[in-house]
N, C-alpha and C positions, 0 to 999 in steps of 0.2 A: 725348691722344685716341687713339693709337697703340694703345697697351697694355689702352685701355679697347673699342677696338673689333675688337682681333683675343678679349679675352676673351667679348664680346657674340656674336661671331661662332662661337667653340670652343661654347659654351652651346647658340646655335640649330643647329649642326651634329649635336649631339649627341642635342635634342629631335629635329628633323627625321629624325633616323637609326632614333630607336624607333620615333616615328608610324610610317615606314614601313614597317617591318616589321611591327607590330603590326596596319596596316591591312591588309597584303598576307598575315599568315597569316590575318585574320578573313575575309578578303573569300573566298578563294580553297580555304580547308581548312576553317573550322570553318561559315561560311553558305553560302555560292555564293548563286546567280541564283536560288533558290527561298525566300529571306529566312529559311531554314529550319534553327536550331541542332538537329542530332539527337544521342542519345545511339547508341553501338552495341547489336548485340543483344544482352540478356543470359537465362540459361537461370533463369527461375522455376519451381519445381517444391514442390506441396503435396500433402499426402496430404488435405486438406481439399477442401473444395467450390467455392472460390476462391481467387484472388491479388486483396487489395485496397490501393490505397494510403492511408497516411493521410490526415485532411483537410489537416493543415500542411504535405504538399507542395506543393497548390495554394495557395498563399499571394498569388497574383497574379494581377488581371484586366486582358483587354487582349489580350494576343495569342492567336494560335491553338493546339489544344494536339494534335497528331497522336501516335496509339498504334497499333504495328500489331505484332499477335500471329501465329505459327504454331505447329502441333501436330500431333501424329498423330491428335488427337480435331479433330471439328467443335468449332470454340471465338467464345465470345462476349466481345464486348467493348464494356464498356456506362461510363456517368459518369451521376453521379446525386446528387444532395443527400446529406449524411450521413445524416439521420435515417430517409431510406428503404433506405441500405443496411444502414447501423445492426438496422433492426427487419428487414431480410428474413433479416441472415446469422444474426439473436440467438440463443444460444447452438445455432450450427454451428461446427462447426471450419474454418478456414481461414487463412490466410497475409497479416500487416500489413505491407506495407513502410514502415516508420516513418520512415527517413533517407535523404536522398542527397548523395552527393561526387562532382564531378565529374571523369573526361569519364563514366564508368558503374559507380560502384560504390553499391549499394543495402545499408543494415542491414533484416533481416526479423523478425520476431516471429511465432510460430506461438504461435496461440491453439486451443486444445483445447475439443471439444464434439459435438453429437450429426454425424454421417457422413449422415445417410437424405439421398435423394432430397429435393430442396427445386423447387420451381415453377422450369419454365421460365424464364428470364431475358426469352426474347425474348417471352411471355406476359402481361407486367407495363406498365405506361404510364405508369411514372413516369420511367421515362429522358429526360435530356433531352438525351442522344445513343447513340445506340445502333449496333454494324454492323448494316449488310443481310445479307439472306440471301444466304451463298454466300460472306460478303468476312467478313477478320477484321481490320479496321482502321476505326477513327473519327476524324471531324474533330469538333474542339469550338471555340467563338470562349470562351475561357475567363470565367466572369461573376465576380461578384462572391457571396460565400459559404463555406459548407463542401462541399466538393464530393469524392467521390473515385472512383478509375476502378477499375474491376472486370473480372478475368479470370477467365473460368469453361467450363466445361464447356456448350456451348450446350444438353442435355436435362437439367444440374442435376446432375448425378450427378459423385461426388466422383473424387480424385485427377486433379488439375490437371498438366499440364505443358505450358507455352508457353515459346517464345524472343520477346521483348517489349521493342520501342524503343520508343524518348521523344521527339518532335519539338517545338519550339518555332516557330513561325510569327511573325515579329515583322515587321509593317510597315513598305516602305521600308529594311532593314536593312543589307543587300547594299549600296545606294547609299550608307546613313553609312558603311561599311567605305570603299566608296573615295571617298570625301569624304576620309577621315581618311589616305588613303595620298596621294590629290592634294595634300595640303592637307601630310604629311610630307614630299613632295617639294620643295614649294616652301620650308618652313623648311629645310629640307636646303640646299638651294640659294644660298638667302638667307644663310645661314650662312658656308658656302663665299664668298661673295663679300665678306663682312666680314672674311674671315681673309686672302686675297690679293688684296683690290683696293688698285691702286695709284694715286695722288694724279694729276690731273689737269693737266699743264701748262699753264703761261697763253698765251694764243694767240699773242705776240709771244716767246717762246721755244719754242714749236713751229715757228713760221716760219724757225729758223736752221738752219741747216748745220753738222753737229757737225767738228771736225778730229779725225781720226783721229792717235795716234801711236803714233810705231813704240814697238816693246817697250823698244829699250836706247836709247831718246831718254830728256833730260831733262828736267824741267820747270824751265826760268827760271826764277830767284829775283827776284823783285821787289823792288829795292833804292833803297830812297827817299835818294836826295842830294840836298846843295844844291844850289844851280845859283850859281854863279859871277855871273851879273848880278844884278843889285840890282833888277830889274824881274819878278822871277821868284822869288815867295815861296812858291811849291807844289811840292812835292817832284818827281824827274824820275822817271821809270818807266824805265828803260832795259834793253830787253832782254840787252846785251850788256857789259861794258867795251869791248869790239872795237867796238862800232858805238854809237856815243853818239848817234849821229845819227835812231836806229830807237826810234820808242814800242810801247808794248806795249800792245794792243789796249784791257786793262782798265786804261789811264791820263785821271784824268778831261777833260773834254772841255773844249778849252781850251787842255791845253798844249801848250808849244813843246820842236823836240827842242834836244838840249845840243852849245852848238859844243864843237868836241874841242880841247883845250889840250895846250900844250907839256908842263904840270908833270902834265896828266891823263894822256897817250898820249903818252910820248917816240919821235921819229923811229926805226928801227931805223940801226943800222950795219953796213953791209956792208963785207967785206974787199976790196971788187971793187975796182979803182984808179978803175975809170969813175966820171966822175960819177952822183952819182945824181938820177935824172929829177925834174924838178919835177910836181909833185904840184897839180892844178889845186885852188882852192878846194873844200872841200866844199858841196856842197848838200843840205838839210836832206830827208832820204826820208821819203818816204809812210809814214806806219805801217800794220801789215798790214792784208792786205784786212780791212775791218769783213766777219764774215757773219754778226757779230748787231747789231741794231738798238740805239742807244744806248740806250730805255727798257730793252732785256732786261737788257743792262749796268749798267745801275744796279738790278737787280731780282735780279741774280745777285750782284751784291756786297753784297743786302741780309741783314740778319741773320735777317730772318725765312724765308729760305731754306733758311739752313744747317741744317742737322740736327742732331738731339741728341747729342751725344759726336762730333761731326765734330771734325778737327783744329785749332785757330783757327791766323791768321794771326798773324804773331811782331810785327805792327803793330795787332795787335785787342785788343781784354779777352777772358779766359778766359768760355766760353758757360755759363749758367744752367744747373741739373742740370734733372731731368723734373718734381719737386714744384714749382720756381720759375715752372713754364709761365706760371701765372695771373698775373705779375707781368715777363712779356714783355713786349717792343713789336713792334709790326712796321713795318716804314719802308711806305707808302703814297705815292703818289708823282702828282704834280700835271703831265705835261708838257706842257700847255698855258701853266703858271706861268711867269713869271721866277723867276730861281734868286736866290742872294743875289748881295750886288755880287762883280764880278768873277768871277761862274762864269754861263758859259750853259747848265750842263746842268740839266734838270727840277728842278722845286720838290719836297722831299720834307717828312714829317713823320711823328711817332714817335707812335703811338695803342699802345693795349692790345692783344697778340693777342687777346682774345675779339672784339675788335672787329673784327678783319681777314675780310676777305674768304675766306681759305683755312679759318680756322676755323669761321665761319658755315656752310659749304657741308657741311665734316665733323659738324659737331651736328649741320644739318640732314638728313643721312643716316641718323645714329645716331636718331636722332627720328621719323623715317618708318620705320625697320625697328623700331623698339618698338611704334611704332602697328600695323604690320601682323601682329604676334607677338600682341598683345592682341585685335585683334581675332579672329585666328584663335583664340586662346585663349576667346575668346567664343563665338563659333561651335560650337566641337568640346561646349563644357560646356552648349551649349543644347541640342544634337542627342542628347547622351549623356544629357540629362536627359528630353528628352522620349522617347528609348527606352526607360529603365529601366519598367518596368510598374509601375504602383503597387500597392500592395499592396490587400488586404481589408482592407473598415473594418466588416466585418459581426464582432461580438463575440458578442451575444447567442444565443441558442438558435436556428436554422433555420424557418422557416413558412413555408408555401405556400398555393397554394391546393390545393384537393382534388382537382381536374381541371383541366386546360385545355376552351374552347371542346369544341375538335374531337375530343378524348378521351372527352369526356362524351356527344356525338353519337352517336359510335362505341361505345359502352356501350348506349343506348339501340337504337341498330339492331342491336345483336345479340342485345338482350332480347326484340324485336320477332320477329325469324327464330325465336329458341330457343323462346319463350313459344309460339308457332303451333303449333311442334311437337311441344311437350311437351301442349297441348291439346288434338291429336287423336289421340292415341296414349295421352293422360292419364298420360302418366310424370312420376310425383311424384319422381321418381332424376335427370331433368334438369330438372325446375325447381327442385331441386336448389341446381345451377350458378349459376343464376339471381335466387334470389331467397332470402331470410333472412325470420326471424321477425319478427313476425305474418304478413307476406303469406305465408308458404312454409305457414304452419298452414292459414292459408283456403284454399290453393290444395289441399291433401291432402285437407282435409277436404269439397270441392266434387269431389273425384275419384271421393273412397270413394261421393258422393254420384251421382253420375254411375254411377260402373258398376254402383251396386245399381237405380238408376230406369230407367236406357238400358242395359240389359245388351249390348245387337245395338251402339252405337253409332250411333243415327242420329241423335242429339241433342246433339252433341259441338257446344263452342263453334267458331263461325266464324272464320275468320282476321280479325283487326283489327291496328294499330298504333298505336303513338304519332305523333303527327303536329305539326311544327313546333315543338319541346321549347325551352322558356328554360330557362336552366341559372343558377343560384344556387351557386355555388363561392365558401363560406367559406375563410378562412386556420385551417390547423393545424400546429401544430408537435410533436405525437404523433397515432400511429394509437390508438383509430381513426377515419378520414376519411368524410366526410358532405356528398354534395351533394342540391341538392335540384332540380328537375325538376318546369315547368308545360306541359303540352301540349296537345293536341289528340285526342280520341278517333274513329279512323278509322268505327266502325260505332255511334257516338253522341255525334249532331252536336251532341244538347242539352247533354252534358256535355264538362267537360275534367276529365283527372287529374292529380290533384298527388301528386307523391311524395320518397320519400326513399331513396336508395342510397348506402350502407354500405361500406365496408373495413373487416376489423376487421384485419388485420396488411398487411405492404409484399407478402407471399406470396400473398395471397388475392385471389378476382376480387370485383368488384363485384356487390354482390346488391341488388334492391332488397327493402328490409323495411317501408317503410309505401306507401301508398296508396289512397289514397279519388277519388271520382266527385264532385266538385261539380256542381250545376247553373252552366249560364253567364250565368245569374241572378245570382250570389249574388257577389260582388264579392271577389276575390281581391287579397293585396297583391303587391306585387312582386318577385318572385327577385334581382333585380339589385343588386347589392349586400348582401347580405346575410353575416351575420357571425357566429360563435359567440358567446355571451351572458358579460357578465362581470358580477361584484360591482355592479359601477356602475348597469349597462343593467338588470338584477335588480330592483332598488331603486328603478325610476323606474316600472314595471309598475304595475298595478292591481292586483296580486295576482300571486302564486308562483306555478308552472306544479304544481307537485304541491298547492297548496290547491286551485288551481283542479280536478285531475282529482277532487278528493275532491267537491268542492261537484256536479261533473256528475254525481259518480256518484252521490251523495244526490237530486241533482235528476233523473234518471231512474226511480230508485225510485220516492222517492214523486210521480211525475207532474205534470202540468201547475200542480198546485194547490201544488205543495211550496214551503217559504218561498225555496230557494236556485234560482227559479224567476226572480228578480228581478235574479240575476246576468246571466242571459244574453239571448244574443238567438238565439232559435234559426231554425237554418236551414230550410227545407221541409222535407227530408228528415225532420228530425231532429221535427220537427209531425205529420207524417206515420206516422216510427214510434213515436210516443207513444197517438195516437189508436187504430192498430193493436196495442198490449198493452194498451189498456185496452179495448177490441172483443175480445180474446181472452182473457182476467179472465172477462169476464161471461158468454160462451160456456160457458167452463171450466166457471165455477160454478154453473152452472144445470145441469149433468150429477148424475143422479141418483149414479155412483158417484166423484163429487170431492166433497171436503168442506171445501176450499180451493183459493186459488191464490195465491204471493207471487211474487215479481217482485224480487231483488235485483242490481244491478251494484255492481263491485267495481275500483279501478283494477289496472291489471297492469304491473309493470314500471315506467320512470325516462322521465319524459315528454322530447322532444327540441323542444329549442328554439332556434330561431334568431333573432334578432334583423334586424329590417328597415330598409332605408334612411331609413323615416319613426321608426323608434324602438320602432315596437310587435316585440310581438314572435308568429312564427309558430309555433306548441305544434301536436306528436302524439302523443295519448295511445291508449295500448289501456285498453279496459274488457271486464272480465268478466261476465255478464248468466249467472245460473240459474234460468230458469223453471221454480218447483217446484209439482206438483201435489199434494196430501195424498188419497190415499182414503178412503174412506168402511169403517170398520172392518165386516167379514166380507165386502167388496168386491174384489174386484181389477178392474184394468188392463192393455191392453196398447196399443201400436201397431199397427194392422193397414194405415197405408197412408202416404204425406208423406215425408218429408225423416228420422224421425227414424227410422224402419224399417233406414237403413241403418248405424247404428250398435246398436240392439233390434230387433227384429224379432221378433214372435209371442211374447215372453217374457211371463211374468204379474207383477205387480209387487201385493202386497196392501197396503204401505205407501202408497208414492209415486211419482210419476215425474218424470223432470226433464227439461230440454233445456236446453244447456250452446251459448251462446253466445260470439264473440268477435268484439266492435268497435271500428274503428279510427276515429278522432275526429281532427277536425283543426278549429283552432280559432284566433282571434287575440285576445291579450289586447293592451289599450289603456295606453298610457301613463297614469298618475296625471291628468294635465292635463288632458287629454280630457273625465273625468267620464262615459265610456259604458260600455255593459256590455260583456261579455265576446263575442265576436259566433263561434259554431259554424259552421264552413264545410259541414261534411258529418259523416255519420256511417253508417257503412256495417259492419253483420253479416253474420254468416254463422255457421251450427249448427254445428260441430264437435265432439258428442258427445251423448248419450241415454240414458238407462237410468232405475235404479230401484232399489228396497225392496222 
């Protein structure tokens, strides 16, 4: 047990020794009190338009990810999904960090492509961490994803050079470092005390008084004789031949000392003439002070005492080597028993050392410092497990939604300020910014309309907003992104707008490009939840979004009476301006110099459609409308007043004339199951062109 617990003890001295160091350089050098593993700065320098990393160095969600750049340039420092930094940097040049080794060495990749001036960074609302102005560092709680971080030039403009660390933010961190340095101290410790703790005396050989002896003293031979009476069958102990009379302290208890004989200790002879003095009887001496108790006595001559390789007594058997242990005895000892006949001292009896008390006491040592090694072994592999961050389980291609809440808000209010002001100033160059095709066509073509009818300006639209906007933000996993928008119209109460605003790259601001006026009549479905259209959701429809534009546009043509008349349900509006071209047909033609009038619409472009929480689905279609007029041959025509004067004005046309319409259509086709028709939410014109033959 010796050899098995000073090795037990070498082992835990040894773990004990790294824990602690290992906890005391993490605690103190590489995290401190801010839970915070940093990389040092290193010098990133691109002749491109940024420093990006790749996605597989974020490879892990969970802790916090801190990045803090300096430069001689204002510099920005943004994290962002890959697919949006993907499509903003697409074919620019700029700088991959593809590897890292730690404590700060990075492999880079320099990708080659166009240099220009690229959007603002800090212009953009897809970051989902971005610095503030004036600071060039970000905190991120790292999510789950392709994510990567971006250094750039905060006005977009190429050749990059930042000094740029890496900070890891990990929870509680600090405290497992000295978890694991308390927790090496005490195996350290533990260790230490299995390798020099010494065995425990038993409490009635602590009680004695040890004799000191001098250095050139000897130690008594303990010489077992017979004893000369016949009443006396136990060997004598006699300390001396000189003194027969003196027992020796470890003689068992019982015996008597040995009288001295003529033939044992002959008289001396002196030369003296005197006689020589009589010599009183001997009397039998005390043996030495006892100063141990006769149980220690029998407890010190037992064998389970002795030590291993100790000397034996030249009246003992040679001691068992260290393999025989398990086939030891130890004397245990009874003194309260009677002894056998003829001895009063303590009853003894020979059991198994495993059995003995001394070896019980040592397993049970060796058995509690195993327990306490296991369980610290448990402890250190729970804490180390739940520190490691886990990884990303996102494999697939990246999607999002197209805006957040507050994003989308914030788009809409500044469509609100821009739109106000590009309407009274009529600058078609800032609404622009604003807004994309179809609405950006209608909006130019009501300018040109404007400054030919209100030259002075006193008819310029009034300020309005959007008011209380729901936002409809599908998931996409390429640009371009597409939300959709139900609101409230500030300067008509009777209607609300619905719309749709565009991204067409990660570079580009949000424009809106369709929009129509519903009446709040007319039952609208729901933005909230809504989703891009797949294979599936296609197939459950009552029809395709592009048969469908072909059937409206056949069913405006030929009017109320036309057979694909039965598909729909049309809206007021849309009742409204049916009756209004065929009121302006029979006008036309009843002009002596018209000799006709046709009326065709035409669809324009890839209708957009989204899918709604109930399954149908939400379609915006543009249609083309050319109201053509024939004249009357040796006739001519012109415009001398209306709306179309400010595209023709005063021209003569002996052919024809035309007025070149664009409508924006917004509509809800019904699932198959339904069995209803197709139901037209609004439909809403505007001239954008005139002329003639």
């Amino acid at each position: 047990m010796r050899f098995a617990r000073i090795t037990l003890g070498l082992l835990l001295t040894l773990a004990g020794l790294v824990a602690t160091v290992a906890g005391a350089v993490a605690a103190f050098w590489l995290v401190g009190p801010d839970n915070t593993i940093s990389t040092p700065g290193r010098e990133f320098a691109s002749s491109g338009l940024a420093v990006v990393t790749a996605p597989t160095l974020l490879d892990r969600h969970g802790p916090t990810l801190h990045v803090e750049a300096s430069g001689d340039k204002p510099l920005f420092v943004g994290i962002a999904q890959d697919l949006d930094v993907r499509d903003y940097l697409a074919g620019s040049a700029h700088t991959r960090l593809t590897r890292f080794e730690p404590p700060g060495t990075f492999g880079t990749q320099d990708l080659r492509g166009r240099s220009g001036k690229l959007t603002p960074p800090g212009q953009l609302d897809w970051w989902v961490a971005q610095s503030a102005s004036g600071s060039q560092s970000v905190s991120w709680p790292m999510q789950d994803g392709r994510y990567e971080v971006v250094v750039m030039n905060a006005d977009g403009t190429p050749a990059v050079g930042a000094q740029v660390s890496f900070g890891v933010q990990v929870h509680r961190l600090f405290g497992i470092c000295l978890l694991v340095l308390g927790a090496g101290v005490l195996v350290f410790a533990a260790g230490l005390a299995l390798m020099f703790r010494r065995r425990k005396a038993p409490a009635d050989i602590e009680a004695t008084t040890e004799i000191p002896l001098p250095v050139s003293s000897r130690i008594p031979v303990l010489v077992p004789v017979a004893v000369g009476t016949s009443e006396d069958n136990a060997p004598a102990y006699r300390v001396s031949p000189f003194a027969p009379e003196r027992l020796s302290p470890f003689a068992p208890a019982g015996s008597k000392p040995a009288a001295k004989s003529a033939e044992t200790v002959p008289a001396p002879v002196k030369p003296n003439p005197r006689p020589a003095p009589v010599r009183p009887t001997p009397t039998p001496m005390p043996a030495a002070p006892m100063f141990m108790s006769p149980a220690a006595v029998a407890r010190a001559k037992s064998p389970a005492l002795i030590g291993v390789g100790a000397s034996p007594r030249y009246d003992e058997p040679a001691q068992p080597l260290y393999d025989e242990l398990t086939e030891r005895t130890a004397t245990v000892e009874r003194p309260d028993a009677s002894g056998p006949a003829g001895s009063t001292g303590p009853e003894t009896e020979t059991v198994p050392l495993a059995a003995s008390p001394e070896f019980e006491k040592s397993d049970e040592a060796v058995r509690r410092t195993a327990a306490l090694l296991a369980s610290g072994a448990l402890l250190l592999t729970t804490t180390s497990c739940g520190l490691m961050p886990p990884k990303n389980s996102l494999t697939a291609p990246d999607s999002r939604p197209a805006v957040t809440l507050a994003d989308a808000q914030a788009v809409v209010q500044r469509y609100n300020q821009l739109n106000n002001q590009a309407n009274q100033s009529r600058d078609a160059k800032l609404s622009a910014t604003i807004e994309g095709n179809p609405t950006l066509a209608q909006t130019r073509a009501g300018f040109v309309i404007g400054r030919k009818l209100d030259a002075a300006g006193k008819d310029v639209s009034k300020p309005f907003s959007y008011t209380d906007p729901e936002i409809g933000a599908p998931q996409f996993a390429s640009y371009p992104m597409r939300f959709v928008v139900s609101s409230g119209v500030s300067n008509a109460p009777g209607n609300r707008q619905l719309g749709v605003w565009q991204r067409e790259n990660a570079g580009s601001p949000w424009l809106l490009t369709h929009s129509v006026y519903p009446p709040k009549g007319v039952e609208l479905p729901p933005v909230d939840g809504m989703r891009t259209p797949e294979k599936s959701d296609l197939s459950k429809l009552q029809s395709q979004p592009a048969t469908v534009a072909k059937d409206l546009a056949t069913y405006l043509t030929g009017g109320p009476n036309a057979p694909q008349s039965k598909l729909f349900t049309p809206s007021p509006g849309l009742t409204s301006f049916l009756k209004l071209r065929a009121t302006s047909k029979a006008g036309d033609t009843a002009e002596p110099y018209i000799a006709s009038v046709t009326d065709a619409f035409l669809p324009s472009g890839e209708p957009l459609t989204f899918i709604t929480s109930s399954g149908d689905a939400l379609v915006f279609l543009t249609l083309t409308e050319q109201y053509l007029q024939r004249v009357e041959p040796g006739s001519n025509a012109y415009w001398t007043s209306g709306e179309a004067t400010a595209f023709s004005s005063m021209v003569k046309y002996t052919q024809s004339l035309h007025q070149d319409y664009l409508h924006q259509v917004a509509l809800v086709i019904p699932a198959k199951s339904s069995g209803e028709a197709v139901r037209v939410l609004s439909i809403d014109p505007q001239l954008v062109g005139a002329g003639g033959q």
